[in-house]
N, C-alpha and C positions, 0 to 999 in steps of 0.2 A: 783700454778696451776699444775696439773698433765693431763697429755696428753700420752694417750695410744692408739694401735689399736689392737682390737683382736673380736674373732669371737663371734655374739650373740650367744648363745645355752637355749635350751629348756629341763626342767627339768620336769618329769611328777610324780606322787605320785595318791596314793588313793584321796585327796580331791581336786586335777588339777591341773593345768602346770602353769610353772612360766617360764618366759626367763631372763637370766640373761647377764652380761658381765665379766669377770674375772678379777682383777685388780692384776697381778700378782706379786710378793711377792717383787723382786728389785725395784717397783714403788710400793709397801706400806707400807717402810717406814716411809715417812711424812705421813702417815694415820695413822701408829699406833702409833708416837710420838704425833699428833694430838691427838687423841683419849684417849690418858693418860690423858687430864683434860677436855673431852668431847664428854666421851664416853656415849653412851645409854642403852639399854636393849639391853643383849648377848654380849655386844662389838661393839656393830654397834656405826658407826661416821655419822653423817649427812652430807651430802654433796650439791651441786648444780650441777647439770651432764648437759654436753651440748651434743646432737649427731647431724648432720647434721641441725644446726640451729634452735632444737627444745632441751628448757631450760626448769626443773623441777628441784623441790628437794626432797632428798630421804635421804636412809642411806643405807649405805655399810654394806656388815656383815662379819666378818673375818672368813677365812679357816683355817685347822687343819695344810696345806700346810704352810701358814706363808700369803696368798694373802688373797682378800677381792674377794665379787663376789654385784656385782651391779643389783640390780634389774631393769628390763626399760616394764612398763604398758605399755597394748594394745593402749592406746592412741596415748601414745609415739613413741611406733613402728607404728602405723599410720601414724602420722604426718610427720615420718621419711623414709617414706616407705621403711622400712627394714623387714626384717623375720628368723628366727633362719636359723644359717650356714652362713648369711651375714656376712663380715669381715667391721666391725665400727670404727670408728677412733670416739676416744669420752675425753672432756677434764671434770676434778672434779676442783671444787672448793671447802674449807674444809670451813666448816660454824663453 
């Protein structure tokens, strides 16, 4: 289990905004050793992300940095009531 904290941010483009979490490169490690026989389309690795007691699963997608950046839906941030610039404390489980 990987356990990080770092800040949601919000990423805007011509087709709309995504908020992400960064899973920075010293703790993606076990992601990319994971990901060598369970890896997706792009490189993304599936995960189960917990933030403040609200569980979903998703996939990670790796940086050119060496990190991965985590996607977290409106839902999620909902239920979590958090909002980009919020600082998350959030744990991965590698599926």
């Amino acid at each position: 289990m990987i356990t990080i904290t770092a800040p949601l941010w919000l990423w805007s483009g011509e087709s709309g905004s995504w908020h992400f979490v960064t899973v920075p490169e010293e703790e993606a490690v076990a992601i990319r050793a994971h990901g060598l026989l369970h890896r997706g389309g792009l490189g993304s690795v599936k995960v189960e992300a917990t933030i403040k007691g609200v569980t979903w699963r998703t996939w990670v997608f790796p940086q050119k940095t060496g990190g991965y950046i985590l996607p977290v839906k409106a839902e999620v941030r909902r239920r979590a009531a958090i909002a980009a610039g919020d600082e998350v404390t959030l744990t991965l489980e590698l599926i």
